[in-house]
C-alpha positions in Angstrom: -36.7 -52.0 -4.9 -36.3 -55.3 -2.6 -39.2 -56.5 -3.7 -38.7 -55.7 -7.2 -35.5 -57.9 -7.3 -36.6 -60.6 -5.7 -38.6 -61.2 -8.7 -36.0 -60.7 -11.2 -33.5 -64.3 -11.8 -30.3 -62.9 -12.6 -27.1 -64.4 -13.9 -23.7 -63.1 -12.9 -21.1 -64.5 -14.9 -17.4 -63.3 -13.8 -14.8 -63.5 -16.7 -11.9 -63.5 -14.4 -13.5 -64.8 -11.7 -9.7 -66.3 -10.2 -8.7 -63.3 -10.2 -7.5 -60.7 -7.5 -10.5 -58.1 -8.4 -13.5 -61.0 -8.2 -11.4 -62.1 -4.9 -11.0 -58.7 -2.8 -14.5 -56.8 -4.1 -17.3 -58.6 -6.3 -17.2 -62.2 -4.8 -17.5 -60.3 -0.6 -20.0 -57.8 -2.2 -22.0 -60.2 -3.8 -22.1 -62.1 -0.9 -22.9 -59.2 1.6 -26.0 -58.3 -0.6 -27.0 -61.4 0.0 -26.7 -61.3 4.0 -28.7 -58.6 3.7 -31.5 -59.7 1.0 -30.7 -57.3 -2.0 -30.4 -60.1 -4.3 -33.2 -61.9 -6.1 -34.7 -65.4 -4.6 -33.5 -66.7 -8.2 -29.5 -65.9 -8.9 -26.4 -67.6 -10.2 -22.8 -66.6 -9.7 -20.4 -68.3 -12.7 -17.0 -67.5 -12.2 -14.8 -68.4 -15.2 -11.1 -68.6 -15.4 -8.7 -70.8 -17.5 -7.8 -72.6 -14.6 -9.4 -76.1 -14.8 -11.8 -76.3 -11.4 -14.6 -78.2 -10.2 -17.8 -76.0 -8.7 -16.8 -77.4 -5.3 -12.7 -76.1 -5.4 -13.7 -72.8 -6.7 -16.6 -72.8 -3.8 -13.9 -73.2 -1.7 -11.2 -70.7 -2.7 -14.6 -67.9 -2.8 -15.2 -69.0 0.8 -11.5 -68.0 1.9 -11.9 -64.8 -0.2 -14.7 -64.0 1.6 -13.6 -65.1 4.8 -10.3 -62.3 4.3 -11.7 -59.7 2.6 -15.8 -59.2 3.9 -17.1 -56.6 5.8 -19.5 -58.7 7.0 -16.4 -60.7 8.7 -16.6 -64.7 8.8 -18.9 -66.9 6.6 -21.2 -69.0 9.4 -22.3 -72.3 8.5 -25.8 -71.9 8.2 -25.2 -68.3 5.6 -23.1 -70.3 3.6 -25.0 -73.1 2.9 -28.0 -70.4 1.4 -25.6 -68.8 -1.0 -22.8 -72.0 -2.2 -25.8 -73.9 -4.3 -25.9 -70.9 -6.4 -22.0 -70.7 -7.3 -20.5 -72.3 -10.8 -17.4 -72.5 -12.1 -16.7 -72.4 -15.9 -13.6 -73.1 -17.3 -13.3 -71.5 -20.2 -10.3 -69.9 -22.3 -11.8 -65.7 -23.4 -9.9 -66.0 -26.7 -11.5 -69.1 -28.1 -14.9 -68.3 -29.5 -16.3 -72.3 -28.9 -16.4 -71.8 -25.2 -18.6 -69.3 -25.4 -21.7 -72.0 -26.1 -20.9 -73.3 -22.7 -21.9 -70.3 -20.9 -24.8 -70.9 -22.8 -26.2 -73.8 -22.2 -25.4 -73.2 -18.4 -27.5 -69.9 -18.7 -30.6 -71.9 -20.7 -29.9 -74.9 -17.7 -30.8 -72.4 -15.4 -33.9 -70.7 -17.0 -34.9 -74.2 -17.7 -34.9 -75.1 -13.6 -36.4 -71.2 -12.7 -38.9 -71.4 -15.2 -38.4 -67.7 -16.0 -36.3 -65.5 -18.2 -33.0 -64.4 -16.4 -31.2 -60.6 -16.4 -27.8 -61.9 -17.4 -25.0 -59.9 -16.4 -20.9 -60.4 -18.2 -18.6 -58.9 -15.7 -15.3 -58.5 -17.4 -12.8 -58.6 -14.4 -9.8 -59.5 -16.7 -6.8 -56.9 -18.4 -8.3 -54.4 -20.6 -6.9 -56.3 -24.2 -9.2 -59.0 -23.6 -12.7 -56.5 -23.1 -13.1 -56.4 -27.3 -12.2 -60.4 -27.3 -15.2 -61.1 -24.9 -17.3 -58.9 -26.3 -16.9 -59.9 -30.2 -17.3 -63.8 -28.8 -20.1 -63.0 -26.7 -21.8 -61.7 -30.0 -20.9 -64.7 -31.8 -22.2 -67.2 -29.3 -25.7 -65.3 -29.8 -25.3 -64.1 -26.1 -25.9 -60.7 -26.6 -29.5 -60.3 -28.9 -31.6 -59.8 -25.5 -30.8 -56.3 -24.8 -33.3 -55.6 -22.2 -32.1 -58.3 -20.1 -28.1 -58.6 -21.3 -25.8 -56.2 -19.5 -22.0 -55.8 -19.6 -19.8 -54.6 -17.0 -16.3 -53.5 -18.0 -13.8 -51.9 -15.6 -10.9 -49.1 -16.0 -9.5 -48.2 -17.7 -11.8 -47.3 -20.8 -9.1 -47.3 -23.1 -5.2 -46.2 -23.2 -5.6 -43.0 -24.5 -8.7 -41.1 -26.8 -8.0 -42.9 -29.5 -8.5 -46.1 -28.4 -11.2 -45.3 -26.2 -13.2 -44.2 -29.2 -12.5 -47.7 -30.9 -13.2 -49.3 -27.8 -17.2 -47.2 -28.1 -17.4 -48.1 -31.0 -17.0 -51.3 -31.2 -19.2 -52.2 -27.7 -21.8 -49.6 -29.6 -21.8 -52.3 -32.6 -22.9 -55.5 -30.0 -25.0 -53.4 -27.3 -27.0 -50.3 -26.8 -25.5 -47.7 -24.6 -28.4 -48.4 -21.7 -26.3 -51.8 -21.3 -22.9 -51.2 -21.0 -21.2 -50.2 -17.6 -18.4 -48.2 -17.6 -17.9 -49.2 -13.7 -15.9 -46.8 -11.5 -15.7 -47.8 -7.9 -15.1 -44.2 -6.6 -18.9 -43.4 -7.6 -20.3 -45.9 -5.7 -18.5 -44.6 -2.5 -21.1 -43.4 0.4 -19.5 -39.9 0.7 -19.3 -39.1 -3.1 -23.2 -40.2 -3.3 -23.5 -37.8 -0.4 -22.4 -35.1 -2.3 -25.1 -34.5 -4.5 -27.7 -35.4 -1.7 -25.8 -32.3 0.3 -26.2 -29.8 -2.8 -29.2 -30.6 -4.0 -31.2 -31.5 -1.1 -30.0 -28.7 1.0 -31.9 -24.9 0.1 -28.9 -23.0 2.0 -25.8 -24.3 -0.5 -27.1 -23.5 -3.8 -26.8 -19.8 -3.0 -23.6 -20.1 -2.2 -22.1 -23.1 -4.8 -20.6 -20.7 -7.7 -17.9 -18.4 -8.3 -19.2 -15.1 -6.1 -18.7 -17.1 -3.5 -16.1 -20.3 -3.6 -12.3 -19.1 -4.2 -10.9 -22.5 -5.4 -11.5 -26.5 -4.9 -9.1 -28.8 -4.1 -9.5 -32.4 -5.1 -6.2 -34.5 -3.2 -6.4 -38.5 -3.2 -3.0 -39.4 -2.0 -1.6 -42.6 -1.2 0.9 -43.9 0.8 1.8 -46.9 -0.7 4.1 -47.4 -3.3 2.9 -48.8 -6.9 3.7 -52.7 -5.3 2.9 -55.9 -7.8 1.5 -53.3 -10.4 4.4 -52.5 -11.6 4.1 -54.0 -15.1 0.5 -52.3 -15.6 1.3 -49.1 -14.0 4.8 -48.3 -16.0 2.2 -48.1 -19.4 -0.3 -46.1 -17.6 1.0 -43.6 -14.3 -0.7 -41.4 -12.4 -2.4 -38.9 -14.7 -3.9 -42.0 -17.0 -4.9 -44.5 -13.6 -6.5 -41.5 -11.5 -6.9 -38.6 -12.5 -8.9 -39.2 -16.2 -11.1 -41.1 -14.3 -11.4 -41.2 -10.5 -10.7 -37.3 -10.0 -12.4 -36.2 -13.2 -15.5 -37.8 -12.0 -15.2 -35.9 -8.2 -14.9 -32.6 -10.1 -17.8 -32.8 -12.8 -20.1 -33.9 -9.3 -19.2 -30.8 -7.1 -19.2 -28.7 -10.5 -22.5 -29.9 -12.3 -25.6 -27.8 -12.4 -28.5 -29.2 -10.7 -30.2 -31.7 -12.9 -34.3 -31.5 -13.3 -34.4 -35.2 -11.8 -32.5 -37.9 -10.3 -32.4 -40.0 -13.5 -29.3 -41.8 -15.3 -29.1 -39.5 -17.7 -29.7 -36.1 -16.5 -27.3 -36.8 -13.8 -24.8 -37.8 -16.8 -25.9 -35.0 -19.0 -24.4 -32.7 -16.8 -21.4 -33.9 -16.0 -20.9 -34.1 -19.8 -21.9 -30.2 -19.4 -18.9 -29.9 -17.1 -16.8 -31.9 -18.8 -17.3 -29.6 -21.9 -17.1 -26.3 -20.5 -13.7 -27.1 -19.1 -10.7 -25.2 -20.7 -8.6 -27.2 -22.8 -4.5 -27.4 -22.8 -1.9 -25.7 -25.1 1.9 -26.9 -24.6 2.5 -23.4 -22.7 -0.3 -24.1 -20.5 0.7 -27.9 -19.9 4.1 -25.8 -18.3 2.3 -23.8 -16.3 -0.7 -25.7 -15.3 0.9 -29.4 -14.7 3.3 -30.9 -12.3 4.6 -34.3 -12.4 6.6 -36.2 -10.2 8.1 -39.9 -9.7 9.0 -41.2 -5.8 12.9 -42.2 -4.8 13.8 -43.7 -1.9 13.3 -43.1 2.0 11.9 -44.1 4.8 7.7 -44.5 5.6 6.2 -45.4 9.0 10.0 -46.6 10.6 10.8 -48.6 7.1 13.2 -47.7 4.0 11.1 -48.1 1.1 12.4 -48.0 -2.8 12.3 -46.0 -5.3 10.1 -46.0 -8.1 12.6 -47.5 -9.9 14.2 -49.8 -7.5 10.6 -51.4 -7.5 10.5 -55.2 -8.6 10.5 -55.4 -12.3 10.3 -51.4 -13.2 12.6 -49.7 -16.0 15.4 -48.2 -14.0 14.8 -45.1 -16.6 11.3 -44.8 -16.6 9.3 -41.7 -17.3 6.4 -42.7 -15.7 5.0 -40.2 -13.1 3.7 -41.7 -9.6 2.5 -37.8 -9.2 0.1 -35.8 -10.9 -1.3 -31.9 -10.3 -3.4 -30.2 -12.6 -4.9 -26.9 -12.6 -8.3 -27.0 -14.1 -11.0 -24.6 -15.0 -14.6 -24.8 -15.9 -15.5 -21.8 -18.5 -19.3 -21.4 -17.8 -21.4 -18.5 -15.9 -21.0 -20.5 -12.2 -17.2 -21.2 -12.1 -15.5 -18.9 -14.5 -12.3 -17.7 -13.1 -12.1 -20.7 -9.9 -9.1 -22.9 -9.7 -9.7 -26.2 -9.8 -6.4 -28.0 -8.4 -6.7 -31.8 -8.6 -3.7 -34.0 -6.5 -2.9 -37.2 -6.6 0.5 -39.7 -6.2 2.3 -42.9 -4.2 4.4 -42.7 -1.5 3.0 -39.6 0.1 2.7 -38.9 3.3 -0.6 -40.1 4.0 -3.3 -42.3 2.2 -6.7 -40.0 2.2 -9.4 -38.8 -0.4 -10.7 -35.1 0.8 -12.3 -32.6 -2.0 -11.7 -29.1 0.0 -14.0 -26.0 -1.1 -12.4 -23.0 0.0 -14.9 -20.3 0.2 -13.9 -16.4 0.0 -13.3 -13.9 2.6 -15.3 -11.8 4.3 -15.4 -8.8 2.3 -15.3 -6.5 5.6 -13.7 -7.5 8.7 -15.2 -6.2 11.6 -13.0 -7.2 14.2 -9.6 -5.9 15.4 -6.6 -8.5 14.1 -5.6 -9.3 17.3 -9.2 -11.1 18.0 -8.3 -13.7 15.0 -4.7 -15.0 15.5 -6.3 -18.6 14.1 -8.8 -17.7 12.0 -9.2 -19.2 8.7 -11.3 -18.5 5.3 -15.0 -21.2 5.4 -13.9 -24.2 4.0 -16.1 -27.1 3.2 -14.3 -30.4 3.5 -15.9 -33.6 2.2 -13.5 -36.5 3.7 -13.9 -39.6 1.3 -11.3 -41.9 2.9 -10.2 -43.2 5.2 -12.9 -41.2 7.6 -16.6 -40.5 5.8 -17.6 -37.0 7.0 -18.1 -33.6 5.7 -17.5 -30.7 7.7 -17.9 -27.3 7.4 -15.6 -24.8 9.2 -16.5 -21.6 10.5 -15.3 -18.8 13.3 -16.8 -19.2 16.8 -15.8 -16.8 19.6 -13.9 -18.4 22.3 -14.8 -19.2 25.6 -14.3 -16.0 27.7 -14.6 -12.4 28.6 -12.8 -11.2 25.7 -13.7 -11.5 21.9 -11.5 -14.2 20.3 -12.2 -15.8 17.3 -11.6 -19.8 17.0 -11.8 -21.8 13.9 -14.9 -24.4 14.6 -16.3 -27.2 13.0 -19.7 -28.0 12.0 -19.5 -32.4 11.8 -21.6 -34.6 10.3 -19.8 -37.8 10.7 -20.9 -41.3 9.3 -20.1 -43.1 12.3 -21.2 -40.6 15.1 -24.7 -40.3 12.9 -25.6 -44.5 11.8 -25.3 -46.5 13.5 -25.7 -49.6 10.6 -22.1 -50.2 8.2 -22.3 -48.4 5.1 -21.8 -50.4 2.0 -18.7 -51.3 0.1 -18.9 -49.5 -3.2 -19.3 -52.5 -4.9 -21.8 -53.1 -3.0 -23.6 -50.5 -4.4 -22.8 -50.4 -7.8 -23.3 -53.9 -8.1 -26.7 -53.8 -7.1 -27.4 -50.5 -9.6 -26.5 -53.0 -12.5 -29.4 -55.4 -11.4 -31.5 -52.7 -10.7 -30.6 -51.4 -14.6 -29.7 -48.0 -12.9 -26.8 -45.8 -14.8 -26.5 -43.2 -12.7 -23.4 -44.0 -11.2 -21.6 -45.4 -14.4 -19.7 -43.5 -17.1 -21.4 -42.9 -20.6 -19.2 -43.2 -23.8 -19.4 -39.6 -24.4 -18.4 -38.7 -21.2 -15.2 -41.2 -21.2 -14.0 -39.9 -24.4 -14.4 -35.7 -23.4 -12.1 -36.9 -20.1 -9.4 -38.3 -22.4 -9.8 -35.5 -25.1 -9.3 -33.3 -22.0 -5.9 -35.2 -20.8 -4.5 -35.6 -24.0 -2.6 -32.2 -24.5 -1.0 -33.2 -21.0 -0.3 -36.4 -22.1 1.2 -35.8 -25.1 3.4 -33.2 -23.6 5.2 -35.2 -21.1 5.4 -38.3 -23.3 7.4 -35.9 -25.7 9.4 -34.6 -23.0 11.5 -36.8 -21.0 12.0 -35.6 -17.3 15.5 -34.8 -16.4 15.1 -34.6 -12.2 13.2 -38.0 -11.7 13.3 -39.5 -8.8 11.7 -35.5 -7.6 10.0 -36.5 -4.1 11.4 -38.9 -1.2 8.9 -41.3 0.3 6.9 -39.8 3.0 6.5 -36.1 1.6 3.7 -34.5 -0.2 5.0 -34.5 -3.8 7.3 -32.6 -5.6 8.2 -29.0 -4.9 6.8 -28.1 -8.4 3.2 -28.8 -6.8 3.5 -26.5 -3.5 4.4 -23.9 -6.7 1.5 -24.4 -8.6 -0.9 -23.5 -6.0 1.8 -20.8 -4.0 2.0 -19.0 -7.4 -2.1 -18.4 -6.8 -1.5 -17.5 -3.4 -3.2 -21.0 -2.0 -1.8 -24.2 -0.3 -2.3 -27.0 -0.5 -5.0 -28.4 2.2 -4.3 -31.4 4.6 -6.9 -32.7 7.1 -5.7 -34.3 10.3 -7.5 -37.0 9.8 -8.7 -39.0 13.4 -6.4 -36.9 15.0 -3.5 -37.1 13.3 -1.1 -34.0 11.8 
């Protein structure tokens, strides 16, 4: 694939490209694929922004980004002057259809000097109002008739609600074919989740046991321990059902609950998590009761601090309704998971910041041993840690060192770190490099955004319509609301927590 690339010019061209998104991920990931020679011999990187900028400021603010936010650490010398010559800046305001010509002629300027037909890539790293303005202006600057070499990257969310997602299809479905639009998610371009299909469907030993005669329930918990910060403005419209859980945790679940695809293509892989997607059961309003919690964060204290509220935070309505907590019970009607939980968790201002999908496997169905021989011992679980450590483990009974026969809890590691010994890409990273490569397999197809939101809805709906009475619910530095230790108690579960490096 090196090789390939390196004969393939490509233009990226970065609406947004002052922003806090092109500063933090794509401008450092960028740059590390070119450290490590992932991007062709021929590129371009034209950031655009209202701001009025030369080339040479805006070389200079991407050099600080880099500088703070790399993995690869500080820019030397010698590395920067390879990448800087290839760095634009375009002025340009999204909403006036004129200065699209500019982007243009820059585009046809650089063909000219290449001598060779350029992939040209439109990141849209701007607020989601503006994706159908850069899209209907691209069209109208005659960007957009090469679609085997035009692309378009757009981030989450995919739309407010279903609704609006479908208009949002349907209108990028008008100016491109579906094999050019990315529907980017940065959780799929994560090591570990990749890793999870390479463990199930590269492994003989799991397939046996990945289904319903053998798994009692999955948990899916990506907590946070920050509070919602500068966002409040974007996240008092959206919360915490609508900014992770459509998305981010919907996409874990269809990966550990798809059925093996006949090959590693784009759209196999995305096939079957439409499959999953499908098969899941849909909501009533009695349900939506019994099957989702919601919760907002008050006051209290995190690592030695006193943190506010949700609604103390700067520039929130001291009445909202918005949850900072979501947990959903799920389940997937079809032959492998009928009848298995699927609990999904996520929320600010918990106790700890991690991402761990937990696969709790069922009992033995005949103990052998005497009680007393398994004070400890604990049901197989299969825990895939996302963030902040990338491992899966797999936790079985051991006896214990000595001359009688006690069980211990063990685990089986395989750890990133203790296995390679190079970095592992930032998910950006990754996915960046799939767009050049033309490789879908990691982004979301229309269907598959709109069955997510047509799944959410009924949830959505119900606690718009109903406005909660007990918020704030959970105090900075717990685990949620006491609502979600019900949903799972009420099943006879709890929910998991991995001490992570260490920690309890």
């Amino acid at each position: 694939m090196n090789a390939l690339l390196k004969t393939q010019p490509t233009v990226f061209v970065i609406f947004g490209g002052t922003g806090d998104l092109n500063a933090r991920k794509l401008a450092p990931a960028l740059y590390n694929l070119y450290l490590e020679g992932w991007l062709p011999q021929q590129f371009a990187f034209i950031g655009s922004g209202r701001t009025k900028l030369t080339d040479d400021e805006f070389r200079g603010r991407m050099l600080n980004d880099i500088n703070e936010f790399s993995r690869s650490g500080k820019v030397t010398d010698e590395q920067w002057q390879g990448f800087v010559p290839n760095v634009y800046y375009q002025a340009a305001d999204v909403q006036d259809a004129k200065t699209y010509k500019d982007f243009g002629k820059k585009i046809k300027s650089l063909e000219g000097d290449w001598k060779a037909p350029a992939n040209v890539i439109y990141y849209l790293a701007v607020a989601p109002n503006f994706f159908p303005i850069i899209a209907e202006n691209l069209a109208k600057a005659g960007l957009t008739e090469d679609t085997e070499r035009t692309r378009i990257v757009i981030e989450k969310p995919f739309g407010h609600d279903l609704e609006s997602a479908k208009e949002l299809n349907a209108l990028l479905s008008r100016i491109f074919r579906e094999k050019q639009i990315y529907r980017i998610d940065h959780y799929l371009g994560k090591e570990t989740v990749q890793n999870i299909m390479a463990f199930r469907f590269a492994n003989s030993i799991m397939e046996p046991l990945w289904n319903r005669n053998s798994i009692e329930h999955v948990q899916i918990s990506v907590t946070e321990s920050l509070g919602v910060g500068e966002r409040t403005g974007y996240y008092d419209g959206s919360g915490a059902l609508r900014d992770m859980i459509q998305n981010h945790l919907l996409q874990l679940l269809c990966i550990v609950a798809m059925e093996p695809p006949v090959s590693f293509s784009a759209e196999e892989v995305r096939d079957r998590k439409v499959d999953v997607l499908r098969a899941m059961r849909r909501f009533t309003p009695e349900t939506v009761r019994e099957q989702a919690v919601r919760g907002q964060y008050g006051p209290g204290w995190l690592e030695g601090c006193k943190v506010p509220g949700y609604r103390e935070e700067p520039g929130a309505n001291p009445q909202s309704n918005t949850e900072t907590f979501a947990a959903v019970k799920f389940f997937v009607d079809n032959w492998r998971w009928q009848g298995v939980p699927f609990y999904l968790r996520t929320g600010k201002r918990l106790h700890r910041s991690a991402s761990v999908i937990t696969i709790q496997f069922k009992d033995v169905p005949h103990f052998i041993f005497s009680p007393e021989t398994a004070e400890t011992m604990r049901q197989n679980r299969l825990i895939i840690s996302i963030q902040p450590e990338m491992s899966i483990r797999l936790q079985v009974q051991a006896k214990r060192p000595g001359v009688d026969m006690m069980l211990n809890t063990v685990d089986m590691v395989f750890d990133y770190k203790g296995t390679y010994v190079s970095e592992a890409p930032e998910a950006y990273e990754t996915l960046l490099l799939d767009v050049m490569l033309g490789d879908q397999t990691l982004f979301m197809r229309g269907d598959q955004v709109e069955e997510a939101w047509d799944l959410v809805m009924p949830i959505l709906t119900s606690w718009q319509n109903r406005i909660s009475q007990n918020f704030p619910n959970y105090s900075a530095d717990s685990w949620g609301p006491e609502d979600a230790e019900a949903l799972v108690a009420k099943d006879g579960y709890h929910w998991f927590t991995f001490p992570l490096n260490g920690k309890k």
